[in-house]
ChimeraX commands (.cxc) that place a marker at each C-alpha (Angstrom):
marker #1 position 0.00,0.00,0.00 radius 0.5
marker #1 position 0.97,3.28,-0.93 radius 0.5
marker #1 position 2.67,5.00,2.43 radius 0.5
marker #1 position 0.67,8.43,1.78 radius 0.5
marker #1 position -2.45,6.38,1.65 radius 0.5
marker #1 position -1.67,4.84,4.99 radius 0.5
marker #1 position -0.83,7.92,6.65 radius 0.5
marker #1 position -4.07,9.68,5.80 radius 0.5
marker #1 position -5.70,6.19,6.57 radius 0.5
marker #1 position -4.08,6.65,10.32 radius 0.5
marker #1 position -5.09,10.36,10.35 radius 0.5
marker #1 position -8.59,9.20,9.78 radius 0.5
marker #1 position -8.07,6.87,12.74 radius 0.5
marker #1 position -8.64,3.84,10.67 radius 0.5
marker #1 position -4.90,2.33,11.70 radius 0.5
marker #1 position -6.55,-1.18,11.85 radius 0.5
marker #1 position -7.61,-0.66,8.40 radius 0.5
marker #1 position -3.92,-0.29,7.40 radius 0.5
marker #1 position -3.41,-3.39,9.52 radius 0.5
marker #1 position -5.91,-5.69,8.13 radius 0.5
marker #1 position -4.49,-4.76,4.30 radius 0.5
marker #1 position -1.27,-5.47,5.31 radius 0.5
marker #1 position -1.71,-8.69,7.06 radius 0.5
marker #1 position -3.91,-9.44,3.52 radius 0.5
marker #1 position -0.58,-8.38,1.69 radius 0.5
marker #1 position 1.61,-10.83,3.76 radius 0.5
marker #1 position -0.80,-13.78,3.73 radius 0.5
marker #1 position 0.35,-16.02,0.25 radius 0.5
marker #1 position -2.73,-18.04,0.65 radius 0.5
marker #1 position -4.81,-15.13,-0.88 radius 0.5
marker #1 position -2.88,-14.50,-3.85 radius 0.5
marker #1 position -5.05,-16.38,-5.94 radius 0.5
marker #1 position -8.28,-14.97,-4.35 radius 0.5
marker #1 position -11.18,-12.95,-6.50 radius 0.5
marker #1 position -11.07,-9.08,-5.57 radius 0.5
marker #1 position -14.93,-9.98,-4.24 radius 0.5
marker #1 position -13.60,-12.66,-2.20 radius 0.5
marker #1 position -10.10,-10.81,-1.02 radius 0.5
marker #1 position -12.47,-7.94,-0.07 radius 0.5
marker #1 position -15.06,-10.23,1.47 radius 0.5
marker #1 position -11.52,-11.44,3.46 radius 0.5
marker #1 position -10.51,-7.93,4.31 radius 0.5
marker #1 position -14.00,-6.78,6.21 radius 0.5
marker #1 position -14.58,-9.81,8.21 radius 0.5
marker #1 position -10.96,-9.21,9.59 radius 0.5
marker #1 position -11.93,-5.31,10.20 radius 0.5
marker #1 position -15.32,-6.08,11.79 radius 0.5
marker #1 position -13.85,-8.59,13.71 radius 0.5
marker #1 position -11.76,-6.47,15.16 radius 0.5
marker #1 position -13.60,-3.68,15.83 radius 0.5
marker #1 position -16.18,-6.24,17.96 radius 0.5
marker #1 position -13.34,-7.34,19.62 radius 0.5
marker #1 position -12.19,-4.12,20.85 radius 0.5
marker #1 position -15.76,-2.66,21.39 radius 0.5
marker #1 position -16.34,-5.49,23.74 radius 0.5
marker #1 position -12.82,-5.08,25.27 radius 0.5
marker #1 position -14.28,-1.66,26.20 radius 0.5
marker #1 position -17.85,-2.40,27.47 radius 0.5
marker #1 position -15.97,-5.28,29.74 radius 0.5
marker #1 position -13.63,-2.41,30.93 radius 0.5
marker #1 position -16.21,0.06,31.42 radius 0.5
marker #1 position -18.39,-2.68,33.35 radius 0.5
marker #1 position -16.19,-2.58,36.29 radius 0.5
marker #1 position -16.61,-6.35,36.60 radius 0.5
marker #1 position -15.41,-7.48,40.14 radius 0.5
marker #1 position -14.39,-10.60,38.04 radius 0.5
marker #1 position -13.57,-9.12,34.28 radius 0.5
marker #1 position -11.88,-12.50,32.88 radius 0.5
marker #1 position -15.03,-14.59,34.90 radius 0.5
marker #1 position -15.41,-17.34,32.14 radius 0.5
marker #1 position -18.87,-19.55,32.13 radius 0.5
marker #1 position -16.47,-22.60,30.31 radius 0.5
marker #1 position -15.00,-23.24,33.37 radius 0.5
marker #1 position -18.00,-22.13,36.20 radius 0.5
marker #1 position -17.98,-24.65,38.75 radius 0.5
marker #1 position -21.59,-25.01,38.41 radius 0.5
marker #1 position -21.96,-28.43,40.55 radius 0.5
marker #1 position -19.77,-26.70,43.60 radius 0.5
marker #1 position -22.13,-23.86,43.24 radius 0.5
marker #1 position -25.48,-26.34,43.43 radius 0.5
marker #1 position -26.71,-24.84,40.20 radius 0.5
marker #1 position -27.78,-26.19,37.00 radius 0.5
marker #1 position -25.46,-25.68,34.15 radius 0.5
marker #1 position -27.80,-25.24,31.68 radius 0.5
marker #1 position -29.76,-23.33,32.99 radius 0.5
marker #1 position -26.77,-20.91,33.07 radius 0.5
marker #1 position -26.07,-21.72,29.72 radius 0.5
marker #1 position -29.17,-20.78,28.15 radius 0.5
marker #1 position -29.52,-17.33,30.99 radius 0.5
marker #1 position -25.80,-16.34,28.97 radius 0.5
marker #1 position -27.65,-16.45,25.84 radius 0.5
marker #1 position -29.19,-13.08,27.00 radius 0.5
marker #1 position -32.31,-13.83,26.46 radius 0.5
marker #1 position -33.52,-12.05,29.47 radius 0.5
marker #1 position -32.57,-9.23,28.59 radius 0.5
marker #1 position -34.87,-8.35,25.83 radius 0.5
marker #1 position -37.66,-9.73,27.99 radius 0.5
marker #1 position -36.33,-6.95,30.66 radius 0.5
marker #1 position -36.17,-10.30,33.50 radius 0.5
marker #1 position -34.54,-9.46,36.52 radius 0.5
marker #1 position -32.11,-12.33,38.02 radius 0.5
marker #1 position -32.00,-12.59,41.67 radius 0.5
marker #1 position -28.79,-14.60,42.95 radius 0.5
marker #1 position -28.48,-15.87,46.50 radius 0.5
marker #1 position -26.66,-17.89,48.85 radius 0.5
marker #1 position -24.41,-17.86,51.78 radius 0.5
marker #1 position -21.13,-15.27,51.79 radius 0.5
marker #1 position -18.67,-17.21,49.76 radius 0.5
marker #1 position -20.79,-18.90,47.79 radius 0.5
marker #1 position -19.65,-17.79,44.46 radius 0.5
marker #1 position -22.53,-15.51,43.97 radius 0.5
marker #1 position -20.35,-12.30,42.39 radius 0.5
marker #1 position -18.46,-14.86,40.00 radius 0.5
marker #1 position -21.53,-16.14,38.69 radius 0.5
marker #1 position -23.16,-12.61,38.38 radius 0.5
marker #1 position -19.67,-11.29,36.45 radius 0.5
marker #1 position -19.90,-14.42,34.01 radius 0.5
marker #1 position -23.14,-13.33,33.23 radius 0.5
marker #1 position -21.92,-9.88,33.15 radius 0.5
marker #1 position -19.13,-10.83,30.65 radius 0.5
marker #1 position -21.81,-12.82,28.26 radius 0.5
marker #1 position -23.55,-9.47,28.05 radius 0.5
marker #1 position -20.38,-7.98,27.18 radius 0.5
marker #1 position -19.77,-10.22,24.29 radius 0.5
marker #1 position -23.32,-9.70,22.96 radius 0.5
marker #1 position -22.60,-5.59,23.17 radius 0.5
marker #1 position -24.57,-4.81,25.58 radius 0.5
marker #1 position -23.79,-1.98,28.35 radius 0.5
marker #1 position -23.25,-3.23,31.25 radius 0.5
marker #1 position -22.57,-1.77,34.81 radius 0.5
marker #1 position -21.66,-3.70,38.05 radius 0.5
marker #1 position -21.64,-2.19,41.69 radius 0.5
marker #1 position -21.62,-2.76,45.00 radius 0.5
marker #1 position -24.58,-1.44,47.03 radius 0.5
marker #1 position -22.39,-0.17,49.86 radius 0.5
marker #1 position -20.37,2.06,46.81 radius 0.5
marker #1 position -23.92,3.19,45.39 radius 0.5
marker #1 position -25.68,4.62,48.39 radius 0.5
marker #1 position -22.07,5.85,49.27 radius 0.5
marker #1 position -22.33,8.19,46.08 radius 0.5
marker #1 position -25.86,8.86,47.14 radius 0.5
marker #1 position -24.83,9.87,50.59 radius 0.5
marker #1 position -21.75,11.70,49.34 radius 0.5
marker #1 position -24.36,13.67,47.88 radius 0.5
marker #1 position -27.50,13.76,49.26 radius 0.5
marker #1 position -27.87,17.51,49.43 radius 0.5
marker #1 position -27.28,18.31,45.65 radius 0.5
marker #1 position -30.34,17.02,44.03 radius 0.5
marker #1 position -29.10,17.34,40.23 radius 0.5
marker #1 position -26.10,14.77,40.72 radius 0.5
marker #1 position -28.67,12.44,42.65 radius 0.5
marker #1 position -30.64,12.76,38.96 radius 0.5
marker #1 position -27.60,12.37,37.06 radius 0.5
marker #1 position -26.10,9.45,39.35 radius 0.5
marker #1 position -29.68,7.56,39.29 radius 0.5
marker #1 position -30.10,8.23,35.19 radius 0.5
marker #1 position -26.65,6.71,34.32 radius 0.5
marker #1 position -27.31,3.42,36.31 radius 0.5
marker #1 position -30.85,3.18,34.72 radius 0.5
marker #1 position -30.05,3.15,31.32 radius 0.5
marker #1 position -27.22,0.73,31.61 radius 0.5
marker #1 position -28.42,-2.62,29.30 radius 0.5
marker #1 position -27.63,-4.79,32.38 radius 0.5
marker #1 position -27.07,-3.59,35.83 radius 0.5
marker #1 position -25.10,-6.07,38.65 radius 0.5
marker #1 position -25.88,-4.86,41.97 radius 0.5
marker #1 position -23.76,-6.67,44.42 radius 0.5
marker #1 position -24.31,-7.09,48.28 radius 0.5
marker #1 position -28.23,-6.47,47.65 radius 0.5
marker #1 position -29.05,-5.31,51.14 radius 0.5
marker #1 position -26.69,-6.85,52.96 radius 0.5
marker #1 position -27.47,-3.27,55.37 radius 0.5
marker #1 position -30.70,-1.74,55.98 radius 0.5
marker #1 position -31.06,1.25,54.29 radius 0.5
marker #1 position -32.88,4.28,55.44 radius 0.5
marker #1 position -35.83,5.85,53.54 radius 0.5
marker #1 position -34.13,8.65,51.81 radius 0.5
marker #1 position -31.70,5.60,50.70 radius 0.5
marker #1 position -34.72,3.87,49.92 radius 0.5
marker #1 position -36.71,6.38,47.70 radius 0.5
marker #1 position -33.53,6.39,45.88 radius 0.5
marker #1 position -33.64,2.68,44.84 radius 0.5
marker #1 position -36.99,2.89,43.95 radius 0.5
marker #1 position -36.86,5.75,41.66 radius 0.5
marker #1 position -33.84,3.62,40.04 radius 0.5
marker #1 position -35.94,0.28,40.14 radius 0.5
marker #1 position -38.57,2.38,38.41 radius 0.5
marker #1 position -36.61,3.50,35.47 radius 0.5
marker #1 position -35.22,0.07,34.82 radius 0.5
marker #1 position -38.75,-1.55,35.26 radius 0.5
marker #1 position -40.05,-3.18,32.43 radius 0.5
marker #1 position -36.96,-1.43,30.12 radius 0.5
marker #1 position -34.07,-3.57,31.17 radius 0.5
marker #1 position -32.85,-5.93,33.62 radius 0.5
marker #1 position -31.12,-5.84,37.19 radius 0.5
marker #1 position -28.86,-8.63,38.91 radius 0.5
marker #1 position -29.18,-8.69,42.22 radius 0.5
marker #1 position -26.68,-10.24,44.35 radius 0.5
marker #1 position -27.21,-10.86,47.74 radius 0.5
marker #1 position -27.47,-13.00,51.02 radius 0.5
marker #1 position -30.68,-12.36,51.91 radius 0.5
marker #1 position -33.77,-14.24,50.44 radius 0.5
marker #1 position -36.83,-12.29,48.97 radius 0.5
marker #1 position -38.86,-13.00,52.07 radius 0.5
marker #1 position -36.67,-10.70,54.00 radius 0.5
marker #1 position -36.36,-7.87,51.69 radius 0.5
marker #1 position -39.23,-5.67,52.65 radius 0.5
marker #1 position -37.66,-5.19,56.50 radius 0.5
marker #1 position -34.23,-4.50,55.13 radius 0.5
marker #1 position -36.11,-1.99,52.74 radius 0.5
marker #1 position -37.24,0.03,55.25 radius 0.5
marker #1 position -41.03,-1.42,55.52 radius 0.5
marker #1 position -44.43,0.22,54.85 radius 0.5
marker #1 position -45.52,1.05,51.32 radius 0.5
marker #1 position -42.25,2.57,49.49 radius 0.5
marker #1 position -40.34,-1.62,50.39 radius 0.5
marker #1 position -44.10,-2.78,48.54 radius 0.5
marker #1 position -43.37,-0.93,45.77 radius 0.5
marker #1 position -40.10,-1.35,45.22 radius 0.5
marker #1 position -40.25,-5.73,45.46 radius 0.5
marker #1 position -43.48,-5.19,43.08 radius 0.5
marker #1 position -41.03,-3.94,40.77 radius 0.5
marker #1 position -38.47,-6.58,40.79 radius 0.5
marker #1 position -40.03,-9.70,41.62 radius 0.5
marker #1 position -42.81,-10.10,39.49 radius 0.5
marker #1 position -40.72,-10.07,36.45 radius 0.5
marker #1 position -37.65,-11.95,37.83 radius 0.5
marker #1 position -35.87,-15.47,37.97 radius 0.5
marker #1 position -33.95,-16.70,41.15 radius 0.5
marker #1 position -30.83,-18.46,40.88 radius 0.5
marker #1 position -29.96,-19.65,44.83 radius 0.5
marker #1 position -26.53,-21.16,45.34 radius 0.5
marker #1 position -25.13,-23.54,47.54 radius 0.5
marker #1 position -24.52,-23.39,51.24 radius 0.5
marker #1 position -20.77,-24.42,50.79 radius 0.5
marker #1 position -18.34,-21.51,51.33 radius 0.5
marker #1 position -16.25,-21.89,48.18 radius 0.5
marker #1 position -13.32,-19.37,48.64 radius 0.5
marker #1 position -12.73,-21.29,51.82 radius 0.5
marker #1 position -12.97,-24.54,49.52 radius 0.5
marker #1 position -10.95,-23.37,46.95 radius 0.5
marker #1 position -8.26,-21.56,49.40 radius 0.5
marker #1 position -7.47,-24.95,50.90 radius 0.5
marker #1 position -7.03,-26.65,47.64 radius 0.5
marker #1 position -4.21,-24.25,46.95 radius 0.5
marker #1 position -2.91,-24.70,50.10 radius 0.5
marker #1 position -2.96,-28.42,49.57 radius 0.5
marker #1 position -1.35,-27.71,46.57 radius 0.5
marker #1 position 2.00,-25.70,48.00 radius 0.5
marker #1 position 1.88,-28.21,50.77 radius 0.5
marker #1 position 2.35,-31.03,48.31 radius 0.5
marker #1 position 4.80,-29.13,46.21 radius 0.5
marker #1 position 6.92,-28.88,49.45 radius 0.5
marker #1 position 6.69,-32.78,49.82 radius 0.5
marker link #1:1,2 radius 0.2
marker link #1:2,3 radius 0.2
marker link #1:3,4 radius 0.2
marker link #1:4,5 radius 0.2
marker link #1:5,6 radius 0.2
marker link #1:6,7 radius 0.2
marker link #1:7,8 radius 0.2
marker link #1:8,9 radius 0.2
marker link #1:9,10 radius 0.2
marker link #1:10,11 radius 0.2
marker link #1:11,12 radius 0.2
marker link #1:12,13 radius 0.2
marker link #1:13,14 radius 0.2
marker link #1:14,15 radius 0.2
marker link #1:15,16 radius 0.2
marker link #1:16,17 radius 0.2
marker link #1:17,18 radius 0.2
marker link #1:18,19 radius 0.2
marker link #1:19,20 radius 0.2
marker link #1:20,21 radius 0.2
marker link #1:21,22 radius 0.2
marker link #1:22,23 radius 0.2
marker link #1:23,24 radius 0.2
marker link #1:24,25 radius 0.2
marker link #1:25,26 radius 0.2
marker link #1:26,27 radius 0.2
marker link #1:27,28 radius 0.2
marker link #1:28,29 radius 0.2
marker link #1:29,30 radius 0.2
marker link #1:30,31 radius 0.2
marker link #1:31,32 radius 0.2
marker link #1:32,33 radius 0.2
marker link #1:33,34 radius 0.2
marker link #1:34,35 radius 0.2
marker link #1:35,36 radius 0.2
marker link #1:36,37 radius 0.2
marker link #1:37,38 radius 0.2
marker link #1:38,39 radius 0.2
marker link #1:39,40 radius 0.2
marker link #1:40,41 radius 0.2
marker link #1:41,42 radius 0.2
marker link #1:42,43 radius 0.2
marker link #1:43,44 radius 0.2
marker link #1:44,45 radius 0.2
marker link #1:45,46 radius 0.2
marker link #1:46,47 radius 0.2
marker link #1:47,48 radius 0.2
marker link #1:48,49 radius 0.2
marker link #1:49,50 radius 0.2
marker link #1:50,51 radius 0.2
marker link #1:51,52 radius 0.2
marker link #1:52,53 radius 0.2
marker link #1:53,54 radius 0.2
marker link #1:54,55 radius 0.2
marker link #1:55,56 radius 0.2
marker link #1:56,57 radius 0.2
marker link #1:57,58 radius 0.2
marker link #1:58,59 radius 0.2
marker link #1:59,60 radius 0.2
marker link #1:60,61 radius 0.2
marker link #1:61,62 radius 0.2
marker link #1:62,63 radius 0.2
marker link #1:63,64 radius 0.2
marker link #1:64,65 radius 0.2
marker link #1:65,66 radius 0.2
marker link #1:66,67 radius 0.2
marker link #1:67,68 radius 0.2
marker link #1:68,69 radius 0.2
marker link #1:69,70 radius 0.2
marker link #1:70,71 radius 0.2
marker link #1:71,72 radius 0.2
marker link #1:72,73 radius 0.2
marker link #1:73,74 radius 0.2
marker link #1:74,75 radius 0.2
marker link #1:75,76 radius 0.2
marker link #1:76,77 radius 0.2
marker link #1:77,78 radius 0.2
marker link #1:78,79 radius 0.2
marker link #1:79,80 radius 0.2
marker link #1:80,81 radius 0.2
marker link #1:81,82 radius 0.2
marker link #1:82,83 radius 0.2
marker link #1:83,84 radius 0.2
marker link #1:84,85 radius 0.2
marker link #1:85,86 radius 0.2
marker link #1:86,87 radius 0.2
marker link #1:87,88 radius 0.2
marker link #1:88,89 radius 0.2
marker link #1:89,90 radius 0.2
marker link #1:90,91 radius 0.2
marker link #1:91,92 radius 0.2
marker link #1:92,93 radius 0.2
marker link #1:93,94 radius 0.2
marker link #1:94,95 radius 0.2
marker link #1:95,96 radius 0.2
marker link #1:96,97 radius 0.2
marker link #1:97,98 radius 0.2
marker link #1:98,99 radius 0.2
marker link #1:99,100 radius 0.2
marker link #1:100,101 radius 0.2
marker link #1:101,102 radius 0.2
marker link #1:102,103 radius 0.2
marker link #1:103,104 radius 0.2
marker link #1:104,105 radius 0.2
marker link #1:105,106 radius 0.2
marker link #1:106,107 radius 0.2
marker link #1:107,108 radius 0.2
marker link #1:108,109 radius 0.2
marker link #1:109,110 radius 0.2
marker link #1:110,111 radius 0.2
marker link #1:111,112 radius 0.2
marker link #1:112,113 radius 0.2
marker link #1:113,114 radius 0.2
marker link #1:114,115 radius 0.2
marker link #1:115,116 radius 0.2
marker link #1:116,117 radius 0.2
marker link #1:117,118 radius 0.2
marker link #1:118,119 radius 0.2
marker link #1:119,120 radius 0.2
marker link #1:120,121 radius 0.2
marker link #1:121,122 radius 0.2
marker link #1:122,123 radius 0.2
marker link #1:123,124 radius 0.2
marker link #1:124,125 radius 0.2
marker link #1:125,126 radius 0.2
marker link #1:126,127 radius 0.2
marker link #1:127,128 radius 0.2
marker link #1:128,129 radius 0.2
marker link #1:129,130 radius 0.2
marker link #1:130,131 radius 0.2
marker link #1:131,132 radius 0.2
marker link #1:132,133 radius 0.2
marker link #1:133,134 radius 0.2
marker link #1:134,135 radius 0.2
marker link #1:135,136 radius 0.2
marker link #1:136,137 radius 0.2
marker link #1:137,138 radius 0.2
marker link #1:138,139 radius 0.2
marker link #1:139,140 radius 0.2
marker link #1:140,141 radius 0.2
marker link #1:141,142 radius 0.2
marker link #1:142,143 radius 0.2
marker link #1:143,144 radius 0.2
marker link #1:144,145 radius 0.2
marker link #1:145,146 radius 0.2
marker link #1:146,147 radius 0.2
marker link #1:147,148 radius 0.2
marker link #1:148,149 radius 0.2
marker link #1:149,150 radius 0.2
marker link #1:150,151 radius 0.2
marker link #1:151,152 radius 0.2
marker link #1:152,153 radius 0.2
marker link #1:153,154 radius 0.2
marker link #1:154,155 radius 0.2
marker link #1:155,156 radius 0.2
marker link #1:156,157 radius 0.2
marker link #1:157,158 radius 0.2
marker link #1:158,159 radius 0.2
marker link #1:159,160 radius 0.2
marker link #1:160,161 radius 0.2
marker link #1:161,162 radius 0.2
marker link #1:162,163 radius 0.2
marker link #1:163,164 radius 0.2
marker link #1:164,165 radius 0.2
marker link #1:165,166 radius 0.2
marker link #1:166,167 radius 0.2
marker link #1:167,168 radius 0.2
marker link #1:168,169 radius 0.2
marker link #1:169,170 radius 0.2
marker link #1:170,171 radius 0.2
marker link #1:171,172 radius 0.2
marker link #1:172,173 radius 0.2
marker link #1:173,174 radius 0.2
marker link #1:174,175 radius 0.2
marker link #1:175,176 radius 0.2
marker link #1:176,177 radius 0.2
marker link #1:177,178 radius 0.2
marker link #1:178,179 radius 0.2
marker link #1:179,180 radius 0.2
marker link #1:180,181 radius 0.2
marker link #1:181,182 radius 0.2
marker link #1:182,183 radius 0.2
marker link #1:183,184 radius 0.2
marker link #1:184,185 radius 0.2
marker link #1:185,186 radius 0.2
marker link #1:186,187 radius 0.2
marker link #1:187,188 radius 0.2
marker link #1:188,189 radius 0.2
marker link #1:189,190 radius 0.2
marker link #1:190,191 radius 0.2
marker link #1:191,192 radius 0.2
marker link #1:192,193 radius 0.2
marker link #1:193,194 radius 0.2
marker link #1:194,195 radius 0.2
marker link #1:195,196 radius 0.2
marker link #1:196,197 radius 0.2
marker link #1:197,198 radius 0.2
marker link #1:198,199 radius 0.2
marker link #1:199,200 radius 0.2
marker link #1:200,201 radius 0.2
marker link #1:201,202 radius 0.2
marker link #1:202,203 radius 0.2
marker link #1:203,204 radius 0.2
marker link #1:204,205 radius 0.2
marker link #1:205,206 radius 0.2
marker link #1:206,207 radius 0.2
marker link #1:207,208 radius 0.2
marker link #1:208,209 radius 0.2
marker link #1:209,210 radius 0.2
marker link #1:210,211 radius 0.2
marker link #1:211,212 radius 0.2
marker link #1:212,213 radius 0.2
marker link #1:213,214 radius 0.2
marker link #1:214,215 radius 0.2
marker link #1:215,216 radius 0.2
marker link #1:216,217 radius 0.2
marker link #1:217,218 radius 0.2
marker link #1:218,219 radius 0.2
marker link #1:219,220 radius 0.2
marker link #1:220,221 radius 0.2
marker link #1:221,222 radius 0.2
marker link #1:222,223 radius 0.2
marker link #1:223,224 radius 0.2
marker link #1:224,225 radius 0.2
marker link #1:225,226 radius 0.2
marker link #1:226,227 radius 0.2
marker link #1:227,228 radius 0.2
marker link #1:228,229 radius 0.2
marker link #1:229,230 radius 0.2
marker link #1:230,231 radius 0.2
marker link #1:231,232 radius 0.2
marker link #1:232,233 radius 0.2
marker link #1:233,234 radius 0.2
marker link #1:234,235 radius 0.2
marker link #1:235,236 radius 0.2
marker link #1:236,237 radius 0.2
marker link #1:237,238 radius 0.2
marker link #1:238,239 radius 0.2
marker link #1:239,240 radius 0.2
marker link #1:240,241 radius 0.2
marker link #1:241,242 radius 0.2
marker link #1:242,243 radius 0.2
marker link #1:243,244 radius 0.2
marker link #1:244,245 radius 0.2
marker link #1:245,246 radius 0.2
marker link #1:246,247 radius 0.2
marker link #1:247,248 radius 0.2
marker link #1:248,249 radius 0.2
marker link #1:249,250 radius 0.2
marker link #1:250,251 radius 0.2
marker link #1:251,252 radius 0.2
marker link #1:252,253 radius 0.2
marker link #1:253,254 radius 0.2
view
C-alpha cells in the first residue's frame, strides 16, 4: 500500500484498516483470491476487530469485580446450580424480555463470579453493562444527598445501563431517603431492562431490610414479578478453593 495512503488512513483513525491490508498483503494463501472474495476477506478481519475491541471496552467500562469470569470453566456443581440453565440465561435472552435475576446464597458462595460471568456474556453480545456494589452506590448517594441534580444524574446513568449487577443487595438496611432512591432507580429500569441482584438475603426478607411500609411494597413489586432466582449452595467456596491451593503448596513442598 501506498505509504501516503496509509498515513491519511491513520489520520482518519482507521490504523486497523492499514493493519488488516497489510496482514492481507503478507498472507500467500490469498494471492489467488477474487477481488470480491479478497475484499469479502478484508471486512470480516476489520469487523472482527472492531467487535473485539468494542467489547474489550464495554468489559472495561463494566467494572466487573471478576472481568476474565469465564462460564467454560464455572464450577456449576460446587455452586449447586444447574449448568444449563446458566447456559441458556448467557444467551441473554432475558434481557430483551427486561427479567430481573436474583442470585443468593451464603457469603462465599460464588454468587459475584456467577453474576460477572453473566456480566461478561452481556459484554460479548454488546450490551452496556454496569456492576456495583450497594455499599459504593448509596455511598455516592450519601456523598451527595444535598445536591439534588447529581442524585438525577447518578440515578439516570445506572438506569439506562443494558444490564445492571448490583452486588451485596441489602446486605445493610437502608434508610428511607436511601430507599426512595432505589426505587426511583428500580422504576426507570422496570419493564426497560434488567437488574442482577446479588445478595445474602432471600426475597422474604427484603421488605424489613427496605425500610417497611408502602415505598419496600413498591419497590419488590417492581423486581419480583418479572424476575428469575438463581440460589446457590450453602458451601463456602473461597474457603474450599483456598485450601485446595494450600494443599497444593503443601504437596509441592513434599
Amino acid at each position: 500500500m501506498n505509504i501516503e495512503i496509509k498515513k491519511q488512513l491513520a489520520v482518519l483513525e482507521l490504523g486497523d484498516l492499514v493493519s488488516a491490508i497489510e496482514n492481507q498483503e503478507k498472507d500467500v494463501s490469498l494471492v489467488n483470491l477474487n477481488y470480491n472474495d479478497r475484499l469479502e476477506h478484508l471486512l470480516t478481519e476489520l469487523i472482527t476487530e472492531r467487535q473485539n475491541r468494542l467489547i474489550a471496552r464495554l468489559t472495561k467500562n463494566a467494572e466487573l469485580k471478576y472481568p476474565n469470569a469465564n462460564l467454560e470453566t464455572l464450577d456449576c456443581e460446587a455452586r449447586g446450580i444447574n449448568k444449563d440453565i446458566i447456559v441458556n440465561l448467557a444467551s441473554m435472552g432475558f434481557v430483551s424480555a427486561a427479567t430481573n435475576l436474583i442470585i443468593t446464597g451464603a457469603t462465599g458462595a460464588g454468587k459475584t463470579y456467577l453474576s460477572c460471568v453473566l456480566g461478561v456474556e452481556a459484554c460479548k453480545q454488546t450490551l452496556r453493562t454496569c456492576y456495583i456494589r450497594m455499599p459504593d452506590m448509596l455511598g455516592h448517594f450519601q456523598n451527595h444527598k444535598d445536591n439534588l441534580r447529581e442524585q438525577i444524574r447518578y440515578r439516570k446513568r445506572l438506569g439506562n445501563y443494558k444490564v445492571l449487577i448490583i452486588d451485596e443487595w441489602l446486605n445493610y438496611k437502608i434508610n428511607e431517603r436511601e430507599s426512595k432512591f432505589i426505587y426511583e432507580l428500580i422504576e426507570q429500569r422496570c419493564g426497560n431492562s434488567p437488574t442482577i441482584f446479588v445478595g445474602q438475603y432471600d426475597v422474604e426478607d427484603w421488605h424489613e431490610r427496605l425500610g417497611g411500609g408502602t415505598q419496600a411494597d413498591s419497590i419488590m413489586d417492581r423486581i419480583i414479578h418479572n424476575a428469575y432466582t438463581i440460589p446457590t449452595t450453602d458451601n463456602n467456596l473461597r474457603r474450599l478453593y483456598d485450601s485446595k491451593k494450600a494443599k497444593v503448596v503443601i504437596d509441592s513442598l513434599g
